[in-house]
Backbone and ligand atoms as CSV (ligand in chain L), in Angstrom:
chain,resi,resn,atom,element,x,y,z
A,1,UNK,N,N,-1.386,10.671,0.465
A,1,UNK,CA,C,-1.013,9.263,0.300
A,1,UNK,C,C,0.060,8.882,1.315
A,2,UNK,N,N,0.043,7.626,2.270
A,2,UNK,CA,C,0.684,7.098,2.957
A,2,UNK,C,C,2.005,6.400,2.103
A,3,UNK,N,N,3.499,6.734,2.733
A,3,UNK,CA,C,4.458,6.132,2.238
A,3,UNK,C,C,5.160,5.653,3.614
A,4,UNK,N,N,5.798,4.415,3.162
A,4,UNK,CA,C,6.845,3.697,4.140
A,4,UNK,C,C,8.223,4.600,4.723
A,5,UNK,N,N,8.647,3.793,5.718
A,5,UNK,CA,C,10.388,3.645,5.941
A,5,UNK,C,C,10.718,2.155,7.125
A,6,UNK,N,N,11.540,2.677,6.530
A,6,UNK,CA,C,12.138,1.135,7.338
A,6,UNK,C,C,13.261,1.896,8.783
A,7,UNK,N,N,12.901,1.276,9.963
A,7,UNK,CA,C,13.626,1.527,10.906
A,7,UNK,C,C,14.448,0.234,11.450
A,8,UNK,N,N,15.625,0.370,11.974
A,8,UNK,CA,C,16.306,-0.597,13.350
A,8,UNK,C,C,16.071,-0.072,14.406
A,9,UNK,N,N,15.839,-0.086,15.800
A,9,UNK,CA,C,16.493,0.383,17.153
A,9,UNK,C,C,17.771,-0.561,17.424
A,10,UNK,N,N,18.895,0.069,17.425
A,10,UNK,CA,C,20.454,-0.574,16.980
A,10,UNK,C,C,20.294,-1.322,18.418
A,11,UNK,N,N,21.886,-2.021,18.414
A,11,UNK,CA,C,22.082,-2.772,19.535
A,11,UNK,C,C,22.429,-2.029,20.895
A,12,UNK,N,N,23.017,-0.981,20.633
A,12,UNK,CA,C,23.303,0.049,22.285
A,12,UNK,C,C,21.941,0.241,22.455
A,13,UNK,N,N,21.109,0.552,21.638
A,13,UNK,CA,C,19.978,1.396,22.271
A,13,UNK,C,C,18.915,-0.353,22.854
A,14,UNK,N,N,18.862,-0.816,22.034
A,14,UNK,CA,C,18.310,-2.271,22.979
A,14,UNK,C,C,18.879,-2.618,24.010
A,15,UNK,N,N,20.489,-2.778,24.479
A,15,UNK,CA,C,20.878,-3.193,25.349
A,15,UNK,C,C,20.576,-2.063,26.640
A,16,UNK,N,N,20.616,-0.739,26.429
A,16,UNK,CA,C,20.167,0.154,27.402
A,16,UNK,C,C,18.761,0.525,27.345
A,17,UNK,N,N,17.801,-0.509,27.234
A,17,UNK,CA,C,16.490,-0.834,27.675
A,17,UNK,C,C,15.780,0.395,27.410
A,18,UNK,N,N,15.952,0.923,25.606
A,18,UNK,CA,C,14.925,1.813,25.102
A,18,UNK,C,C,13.808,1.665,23.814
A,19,UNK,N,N,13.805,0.148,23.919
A,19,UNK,CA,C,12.791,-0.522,23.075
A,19,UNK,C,C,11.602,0.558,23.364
A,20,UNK,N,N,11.112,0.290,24.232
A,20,UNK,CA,C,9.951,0.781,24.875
A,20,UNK,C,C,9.575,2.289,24.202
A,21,UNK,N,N,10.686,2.957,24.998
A,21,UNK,CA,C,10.410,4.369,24.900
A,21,UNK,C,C,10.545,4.988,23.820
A,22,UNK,N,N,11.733,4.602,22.957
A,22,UNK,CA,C,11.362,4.475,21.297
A,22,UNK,C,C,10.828,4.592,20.396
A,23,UNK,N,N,9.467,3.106,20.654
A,23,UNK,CA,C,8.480,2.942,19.863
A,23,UNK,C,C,7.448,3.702,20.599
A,24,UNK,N,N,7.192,4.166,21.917
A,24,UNK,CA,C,6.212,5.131,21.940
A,24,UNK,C,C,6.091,6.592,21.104
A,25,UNK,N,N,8.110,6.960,21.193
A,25,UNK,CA,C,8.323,8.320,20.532
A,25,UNK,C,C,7.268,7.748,18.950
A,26,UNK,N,N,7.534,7.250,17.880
A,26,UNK,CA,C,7.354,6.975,17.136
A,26,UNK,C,C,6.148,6.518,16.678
A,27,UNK,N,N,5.088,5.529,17.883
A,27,UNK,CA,C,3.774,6.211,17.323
A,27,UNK,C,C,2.937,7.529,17.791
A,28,UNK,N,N,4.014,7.576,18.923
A,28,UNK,CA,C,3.588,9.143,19.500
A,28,UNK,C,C,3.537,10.267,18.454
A,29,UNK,N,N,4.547,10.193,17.384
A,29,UNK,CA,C,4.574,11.149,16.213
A,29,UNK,C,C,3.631,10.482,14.914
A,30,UNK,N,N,3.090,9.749,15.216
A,30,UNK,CA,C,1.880,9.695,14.357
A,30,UNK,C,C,2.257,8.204,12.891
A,31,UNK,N,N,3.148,7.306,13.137
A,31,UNK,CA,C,3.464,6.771,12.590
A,31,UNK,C,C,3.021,5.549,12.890
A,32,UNK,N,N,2.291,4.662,12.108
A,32,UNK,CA,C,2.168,3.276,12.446
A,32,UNK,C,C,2.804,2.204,11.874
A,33,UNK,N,N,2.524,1.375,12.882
A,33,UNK,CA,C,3.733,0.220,12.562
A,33,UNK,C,C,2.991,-1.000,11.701
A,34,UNK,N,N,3.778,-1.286,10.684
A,34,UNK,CA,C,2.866,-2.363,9.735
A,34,UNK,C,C,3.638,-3.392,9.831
A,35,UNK,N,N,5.157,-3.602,10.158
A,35,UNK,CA,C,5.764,-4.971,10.398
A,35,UNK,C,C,6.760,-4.415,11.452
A,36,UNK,N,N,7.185,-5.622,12.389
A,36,UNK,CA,C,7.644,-5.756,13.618
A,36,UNK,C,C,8.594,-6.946,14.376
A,37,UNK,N,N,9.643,-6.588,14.669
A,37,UNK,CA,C,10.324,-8.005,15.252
A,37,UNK,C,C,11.547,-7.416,15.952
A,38,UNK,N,N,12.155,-8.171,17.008
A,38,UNK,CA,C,12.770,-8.218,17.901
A,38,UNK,C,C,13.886,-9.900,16.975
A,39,UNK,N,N,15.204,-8.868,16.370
A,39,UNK,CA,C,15.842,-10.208,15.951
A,39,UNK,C,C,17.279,-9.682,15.907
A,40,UNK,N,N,18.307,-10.574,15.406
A,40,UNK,CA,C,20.174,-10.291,15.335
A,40,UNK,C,C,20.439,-10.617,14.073
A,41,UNK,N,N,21.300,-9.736,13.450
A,41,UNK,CA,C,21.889,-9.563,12.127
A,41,UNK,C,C,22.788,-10.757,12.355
A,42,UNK,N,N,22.989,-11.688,11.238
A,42,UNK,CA,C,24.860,-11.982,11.501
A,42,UNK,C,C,25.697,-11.718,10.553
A,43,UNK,N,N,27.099,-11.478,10.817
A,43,UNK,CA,C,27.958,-10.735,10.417
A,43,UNK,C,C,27.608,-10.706,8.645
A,44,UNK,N,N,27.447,-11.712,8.214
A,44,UNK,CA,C,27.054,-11.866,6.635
A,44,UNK,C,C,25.366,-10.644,6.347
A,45,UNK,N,N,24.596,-11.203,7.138
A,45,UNK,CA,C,23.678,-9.711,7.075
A,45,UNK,C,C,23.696,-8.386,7.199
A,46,UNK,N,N,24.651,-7.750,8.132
A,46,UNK,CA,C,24.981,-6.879,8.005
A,46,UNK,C,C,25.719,-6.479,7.251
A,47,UNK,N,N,26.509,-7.202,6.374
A,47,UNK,CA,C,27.534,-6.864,5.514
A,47,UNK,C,C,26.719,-6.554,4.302
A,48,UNK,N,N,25.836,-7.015,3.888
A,48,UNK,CA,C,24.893,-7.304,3.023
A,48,UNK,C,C,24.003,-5.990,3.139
A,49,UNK,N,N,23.806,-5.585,4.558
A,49,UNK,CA,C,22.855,-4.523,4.645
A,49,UNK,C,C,23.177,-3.329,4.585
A,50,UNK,N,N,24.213,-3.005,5.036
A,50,UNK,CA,C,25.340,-2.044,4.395
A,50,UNK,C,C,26.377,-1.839,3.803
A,51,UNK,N,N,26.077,-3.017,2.653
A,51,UNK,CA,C,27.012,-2.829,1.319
A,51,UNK,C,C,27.380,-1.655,0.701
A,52,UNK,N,N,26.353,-0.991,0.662
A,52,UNK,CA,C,26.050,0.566,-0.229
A,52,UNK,C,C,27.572,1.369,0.845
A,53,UNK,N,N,28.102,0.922,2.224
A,53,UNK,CA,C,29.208,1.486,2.756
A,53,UNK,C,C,30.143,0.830,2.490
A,54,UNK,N,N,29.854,-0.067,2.007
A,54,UNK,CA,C,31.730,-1.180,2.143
A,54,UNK,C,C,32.939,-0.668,1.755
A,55,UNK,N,N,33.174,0.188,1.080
A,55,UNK,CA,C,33.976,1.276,0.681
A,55,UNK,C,C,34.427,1.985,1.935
A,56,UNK,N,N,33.745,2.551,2.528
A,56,UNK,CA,C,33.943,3.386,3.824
A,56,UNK,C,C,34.663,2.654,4.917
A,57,UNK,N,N,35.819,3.774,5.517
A,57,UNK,CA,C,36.583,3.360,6.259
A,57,UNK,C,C,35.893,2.481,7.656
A,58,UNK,N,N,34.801,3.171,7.964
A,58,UNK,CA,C,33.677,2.580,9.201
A,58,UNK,C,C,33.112,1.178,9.143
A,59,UNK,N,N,33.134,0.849,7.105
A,59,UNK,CA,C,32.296,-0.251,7.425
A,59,UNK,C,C,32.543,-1.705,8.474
A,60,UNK,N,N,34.012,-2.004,8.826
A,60,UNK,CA,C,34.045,-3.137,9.445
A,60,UNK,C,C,33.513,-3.346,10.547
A,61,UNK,N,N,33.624,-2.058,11.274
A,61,UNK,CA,C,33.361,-1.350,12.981
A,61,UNK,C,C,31.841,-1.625,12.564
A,62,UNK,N,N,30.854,-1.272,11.735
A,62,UNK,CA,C,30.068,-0.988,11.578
A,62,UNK,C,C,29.154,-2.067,12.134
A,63,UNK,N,N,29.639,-2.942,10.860
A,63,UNK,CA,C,29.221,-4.674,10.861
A,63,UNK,C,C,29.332,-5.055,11.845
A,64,UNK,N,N,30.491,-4.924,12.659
A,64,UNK,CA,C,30.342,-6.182,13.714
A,64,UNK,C,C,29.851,-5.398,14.959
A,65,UNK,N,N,29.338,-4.054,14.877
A,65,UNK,CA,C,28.705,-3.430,15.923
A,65,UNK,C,C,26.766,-3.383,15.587
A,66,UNK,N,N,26.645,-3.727,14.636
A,66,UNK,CA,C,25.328,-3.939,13.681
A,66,UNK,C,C,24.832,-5.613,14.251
A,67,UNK,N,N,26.046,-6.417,14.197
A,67,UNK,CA,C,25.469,-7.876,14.275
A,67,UNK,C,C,26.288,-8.493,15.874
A,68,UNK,N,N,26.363,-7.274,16.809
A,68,UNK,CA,C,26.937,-7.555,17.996
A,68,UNK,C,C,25.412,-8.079,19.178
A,69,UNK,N,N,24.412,-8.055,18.818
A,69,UNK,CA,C,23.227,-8.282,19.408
A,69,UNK,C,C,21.922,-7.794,18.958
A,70,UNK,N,N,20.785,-7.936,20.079
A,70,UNK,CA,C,19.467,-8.230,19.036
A,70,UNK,C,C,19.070,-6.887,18.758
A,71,UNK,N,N,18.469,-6.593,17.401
A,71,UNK,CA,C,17.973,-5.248,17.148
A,71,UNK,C,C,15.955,-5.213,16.909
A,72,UNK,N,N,15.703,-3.974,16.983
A,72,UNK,CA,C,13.964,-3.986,16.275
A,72,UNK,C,C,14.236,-3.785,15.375
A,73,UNK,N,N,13.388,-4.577,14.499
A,73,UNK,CA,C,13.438,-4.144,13.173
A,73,UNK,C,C,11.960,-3.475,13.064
A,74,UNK,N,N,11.736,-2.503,12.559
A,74,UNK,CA,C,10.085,-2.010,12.015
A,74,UNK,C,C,9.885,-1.613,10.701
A,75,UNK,N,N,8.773,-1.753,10.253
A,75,UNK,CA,C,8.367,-0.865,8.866
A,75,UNK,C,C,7.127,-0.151,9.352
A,76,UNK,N,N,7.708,1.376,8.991
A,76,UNK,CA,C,6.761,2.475,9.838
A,76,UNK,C,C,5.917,3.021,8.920
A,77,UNK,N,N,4.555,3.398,8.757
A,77,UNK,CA,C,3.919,4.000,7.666
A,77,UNK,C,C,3.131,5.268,7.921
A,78,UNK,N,N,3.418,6.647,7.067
A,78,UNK,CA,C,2.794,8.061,7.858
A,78,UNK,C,C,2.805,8.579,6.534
A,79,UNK,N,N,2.062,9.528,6.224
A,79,UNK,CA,C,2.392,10.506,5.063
A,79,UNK,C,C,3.661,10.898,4.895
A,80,UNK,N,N,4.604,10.889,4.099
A,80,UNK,CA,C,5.832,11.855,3.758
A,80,UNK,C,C,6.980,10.696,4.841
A,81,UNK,N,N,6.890,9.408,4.996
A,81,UNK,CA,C,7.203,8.800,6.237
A,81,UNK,C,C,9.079,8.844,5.910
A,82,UNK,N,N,10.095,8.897,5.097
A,82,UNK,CA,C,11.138,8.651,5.257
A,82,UNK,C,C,11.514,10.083,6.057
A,83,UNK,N,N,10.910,11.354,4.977
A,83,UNK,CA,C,11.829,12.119,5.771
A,83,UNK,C,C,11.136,13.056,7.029
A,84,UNK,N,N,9.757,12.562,7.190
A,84,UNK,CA,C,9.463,12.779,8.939
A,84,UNK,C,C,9.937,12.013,9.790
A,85,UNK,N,N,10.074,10.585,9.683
A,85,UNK,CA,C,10.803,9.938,10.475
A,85,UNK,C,C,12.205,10.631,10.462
A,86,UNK,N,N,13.052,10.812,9.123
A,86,UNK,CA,C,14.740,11.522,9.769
A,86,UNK,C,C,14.683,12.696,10.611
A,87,UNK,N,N,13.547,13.476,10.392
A,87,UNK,CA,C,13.156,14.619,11.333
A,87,UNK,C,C,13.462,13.794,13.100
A,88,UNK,N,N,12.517,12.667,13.206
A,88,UNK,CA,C,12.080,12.104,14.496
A,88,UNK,C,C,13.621,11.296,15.337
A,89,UNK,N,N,14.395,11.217,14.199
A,89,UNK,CA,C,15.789,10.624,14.821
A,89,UNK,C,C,16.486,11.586,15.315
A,90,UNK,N,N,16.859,12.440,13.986
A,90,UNK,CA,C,17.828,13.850,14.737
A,90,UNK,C,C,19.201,13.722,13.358
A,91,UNK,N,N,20.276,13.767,13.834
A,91,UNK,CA,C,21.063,14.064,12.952
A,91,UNK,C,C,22.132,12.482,13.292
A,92,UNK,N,N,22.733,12.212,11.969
A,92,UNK,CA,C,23.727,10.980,12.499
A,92,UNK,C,C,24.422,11.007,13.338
A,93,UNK,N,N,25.029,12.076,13.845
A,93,UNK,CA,C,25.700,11.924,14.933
A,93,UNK,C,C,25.242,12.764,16.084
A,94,UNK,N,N,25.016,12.093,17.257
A,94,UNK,CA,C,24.070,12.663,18.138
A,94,UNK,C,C,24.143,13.929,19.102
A,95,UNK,N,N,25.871,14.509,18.976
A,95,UNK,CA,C,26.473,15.406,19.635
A,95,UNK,C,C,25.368,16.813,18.441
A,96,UNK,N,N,24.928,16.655,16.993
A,96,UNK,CA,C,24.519,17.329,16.275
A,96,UNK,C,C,23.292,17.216,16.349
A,97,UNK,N,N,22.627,16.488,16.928
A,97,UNK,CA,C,20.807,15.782,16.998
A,97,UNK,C,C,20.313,17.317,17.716
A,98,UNK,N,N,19.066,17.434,17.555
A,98,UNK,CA,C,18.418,18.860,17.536
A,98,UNK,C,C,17.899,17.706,19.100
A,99,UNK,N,N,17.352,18.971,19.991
A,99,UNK,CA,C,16.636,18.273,21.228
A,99,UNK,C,C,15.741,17.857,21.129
A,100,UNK,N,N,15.297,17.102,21.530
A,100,UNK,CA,C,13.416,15.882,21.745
A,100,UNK,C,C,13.900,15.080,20.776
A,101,UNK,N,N,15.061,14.650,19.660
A,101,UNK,CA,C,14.803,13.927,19.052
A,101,UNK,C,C,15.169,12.351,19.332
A,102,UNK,N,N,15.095,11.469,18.844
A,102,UNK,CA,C,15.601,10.105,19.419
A,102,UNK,C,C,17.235,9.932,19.708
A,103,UNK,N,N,17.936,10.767,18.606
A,103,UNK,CA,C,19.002,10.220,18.802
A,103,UNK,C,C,19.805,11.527,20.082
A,104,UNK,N,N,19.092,12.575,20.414
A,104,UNK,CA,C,19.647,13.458,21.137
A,104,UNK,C,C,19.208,12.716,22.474
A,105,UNK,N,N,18.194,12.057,22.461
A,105,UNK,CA,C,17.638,11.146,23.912
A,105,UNK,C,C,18.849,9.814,24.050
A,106,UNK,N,N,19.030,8.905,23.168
A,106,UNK,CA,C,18.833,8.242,23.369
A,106,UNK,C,C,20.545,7.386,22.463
A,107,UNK,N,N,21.069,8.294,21.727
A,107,UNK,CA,C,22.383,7.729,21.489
A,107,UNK,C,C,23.380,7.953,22.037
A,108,UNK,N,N,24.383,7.226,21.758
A,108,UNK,CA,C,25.826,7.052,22.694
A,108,UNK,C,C,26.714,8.006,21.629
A,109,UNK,N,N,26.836,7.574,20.254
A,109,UNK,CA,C,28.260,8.334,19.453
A,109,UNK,C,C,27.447,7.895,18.178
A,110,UNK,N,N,28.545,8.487,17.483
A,110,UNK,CA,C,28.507,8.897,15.727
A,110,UNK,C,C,28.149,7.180,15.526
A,111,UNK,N,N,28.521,6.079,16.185
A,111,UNK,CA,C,28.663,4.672,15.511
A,111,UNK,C,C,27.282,4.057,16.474
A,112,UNK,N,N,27.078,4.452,17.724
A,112,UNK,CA,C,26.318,3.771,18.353
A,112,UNK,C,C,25.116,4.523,18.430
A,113,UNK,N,N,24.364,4.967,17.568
A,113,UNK,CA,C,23.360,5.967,17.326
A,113,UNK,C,C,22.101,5.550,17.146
A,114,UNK,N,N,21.918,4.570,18.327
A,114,UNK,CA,C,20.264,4.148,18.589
A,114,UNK,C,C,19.127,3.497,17.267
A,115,UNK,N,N,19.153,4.244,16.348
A,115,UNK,CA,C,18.044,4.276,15.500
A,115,UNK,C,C,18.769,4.120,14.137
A,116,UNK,N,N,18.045,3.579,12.669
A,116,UNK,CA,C,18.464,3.782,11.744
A,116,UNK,C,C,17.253,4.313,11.305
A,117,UNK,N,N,17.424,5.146,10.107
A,117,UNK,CA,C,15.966,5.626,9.415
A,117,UNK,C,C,16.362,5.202,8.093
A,118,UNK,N,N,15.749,4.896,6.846
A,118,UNK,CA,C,15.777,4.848,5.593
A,118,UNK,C,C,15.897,6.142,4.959
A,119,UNK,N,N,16.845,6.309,3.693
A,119,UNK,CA,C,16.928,7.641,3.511
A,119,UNK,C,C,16.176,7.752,1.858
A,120,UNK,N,N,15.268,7.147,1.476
A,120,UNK,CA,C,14.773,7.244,0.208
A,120,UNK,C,C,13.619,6.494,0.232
A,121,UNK,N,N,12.249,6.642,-0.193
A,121,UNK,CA,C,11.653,5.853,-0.777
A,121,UNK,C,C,11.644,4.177,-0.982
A,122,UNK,N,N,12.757,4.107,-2.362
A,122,UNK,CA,C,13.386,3.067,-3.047
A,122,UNK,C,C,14.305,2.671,-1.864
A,123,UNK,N,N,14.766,2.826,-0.790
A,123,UNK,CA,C,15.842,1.863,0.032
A,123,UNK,C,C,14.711,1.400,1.292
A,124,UNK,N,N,13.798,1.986,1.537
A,124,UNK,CA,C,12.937,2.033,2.799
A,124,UNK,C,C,12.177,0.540,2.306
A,125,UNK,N,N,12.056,0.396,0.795
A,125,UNK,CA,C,11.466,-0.839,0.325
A,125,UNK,C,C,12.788,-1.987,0.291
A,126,UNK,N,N,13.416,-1.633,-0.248
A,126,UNK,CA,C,14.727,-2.656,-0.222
A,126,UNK,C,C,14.649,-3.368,0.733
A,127,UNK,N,N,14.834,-2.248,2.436
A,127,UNK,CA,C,15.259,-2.919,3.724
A,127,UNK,C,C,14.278,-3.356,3.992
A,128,UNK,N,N,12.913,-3.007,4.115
A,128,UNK,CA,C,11.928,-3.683,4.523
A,128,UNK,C,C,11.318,-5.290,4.076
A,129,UNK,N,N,12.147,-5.216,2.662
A,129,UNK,CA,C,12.149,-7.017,1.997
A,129,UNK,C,C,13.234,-7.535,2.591
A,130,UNK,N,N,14.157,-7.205,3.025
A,130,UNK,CA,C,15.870,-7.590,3.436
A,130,UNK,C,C,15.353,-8.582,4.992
A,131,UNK,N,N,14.130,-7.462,5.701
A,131,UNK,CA,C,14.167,-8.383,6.852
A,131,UNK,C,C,12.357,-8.821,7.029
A,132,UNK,N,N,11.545,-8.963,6.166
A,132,UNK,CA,C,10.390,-9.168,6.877
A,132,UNK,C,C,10.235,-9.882,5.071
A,133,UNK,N,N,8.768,-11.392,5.919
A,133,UNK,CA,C,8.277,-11.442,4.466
A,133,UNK,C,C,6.557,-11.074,4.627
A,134,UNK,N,N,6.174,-11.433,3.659
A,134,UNK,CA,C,4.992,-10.812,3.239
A,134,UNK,C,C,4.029,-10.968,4.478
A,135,UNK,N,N,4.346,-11.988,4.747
A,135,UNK,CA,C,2.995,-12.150,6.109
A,135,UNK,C,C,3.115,-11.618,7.068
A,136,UNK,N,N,4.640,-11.132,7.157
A,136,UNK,CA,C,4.912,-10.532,8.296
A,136,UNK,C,C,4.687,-8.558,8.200
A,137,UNK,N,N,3.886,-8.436,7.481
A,137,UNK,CA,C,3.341,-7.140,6.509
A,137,UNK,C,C,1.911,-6.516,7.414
A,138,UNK,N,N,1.603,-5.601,7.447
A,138,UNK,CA,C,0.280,-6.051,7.645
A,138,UNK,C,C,-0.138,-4.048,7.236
L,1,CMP,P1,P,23.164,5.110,9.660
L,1,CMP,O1,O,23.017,6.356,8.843
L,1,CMP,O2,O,21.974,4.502,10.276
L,1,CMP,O3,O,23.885,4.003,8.755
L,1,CMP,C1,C,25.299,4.067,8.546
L,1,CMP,C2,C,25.951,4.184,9.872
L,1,CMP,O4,O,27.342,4.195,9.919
L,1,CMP,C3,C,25.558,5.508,10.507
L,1,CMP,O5,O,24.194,5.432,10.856
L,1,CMP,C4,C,26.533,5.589,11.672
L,1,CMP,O6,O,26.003,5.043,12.854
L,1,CMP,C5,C,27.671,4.686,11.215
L,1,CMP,N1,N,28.931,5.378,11.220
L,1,CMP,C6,C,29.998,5.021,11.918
L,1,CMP,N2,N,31.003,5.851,11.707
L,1,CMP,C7,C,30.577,6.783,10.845
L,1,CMP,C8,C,31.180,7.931,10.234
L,1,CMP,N3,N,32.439,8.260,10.466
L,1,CMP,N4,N,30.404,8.654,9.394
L,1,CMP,C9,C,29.133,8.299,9.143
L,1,CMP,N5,N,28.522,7.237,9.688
L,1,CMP,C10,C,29.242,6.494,10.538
């Protein structure tokens, strides 16, 4: 049975022109894409989108590095898809990312780390209603 996750390609990794190469890694690993967009958080969305951190000393840095420019948003669909996709990112901070993975390619630091992956089931659906609606589904 096919299950979801919800991805970003963050704002460093858009601004250093790895849209592209990205989403090839990603259907290159066997994942297809069922919703899709090229859009910008603002500061109230991101705050919203990582509420579950607001507690955390990072969250302010977070936010306004989250809603500093345009991100991908995707909803990716593969067998077992949240935690093959965290396989396909690497580790949160990219100095720890195993090699070939996205974030060992393709991130800057612990905050500017290219990619987000969903880490559950139940949140991969959350985020995927947070930014897409039904038509935008497929
Ligand atoms: P992600 O797991 O996609 O979502 C939360 C993000 O917070 C995480 O990626 C990091 O990019 C970011 N972050 C910034 N600072 C820290 C930190 N000290 N520990 C964990 N995450 C951090």
């Amino acid at each position: 049975t096919t299950t979801r996750t919800f991805t970003m390609i963050k704002p460093d990794a858009v601004a250093n022109g790895h849209i592209g190469n990205i989403l090839a890694m990603i259907t290159n690993a066997g994942f297809k894409i069922v919703s899709l967009k090229l859009t910008q958080l603002t500061v109230s969305d991101a705050q919203a989108f990582y509420a579950v951190h607001a507690a955390r000393p990072f969250y302010g840095d977070l936010v306004e590095f989250m809603s500093s420019g345009p991100i991908v948003a995707a909803t990716l669909e593969k067998e077992n898809a949240v935690a093959d996709f965290r396989t396909l990112i690497g580790s949160t901070n990219p100095a720890e990312a195993a090699e070939g993975t996205i974030r060992k390619l393709y991130a800057t630091s612990l905050s500017q780390n290219a990619v987000h992956g969903s880490d559950s089931d139940e949140n991969a659906a959350i985020e995927s209603t947070f930014h897409f609606a039904t038509r935008e589904e497929f």
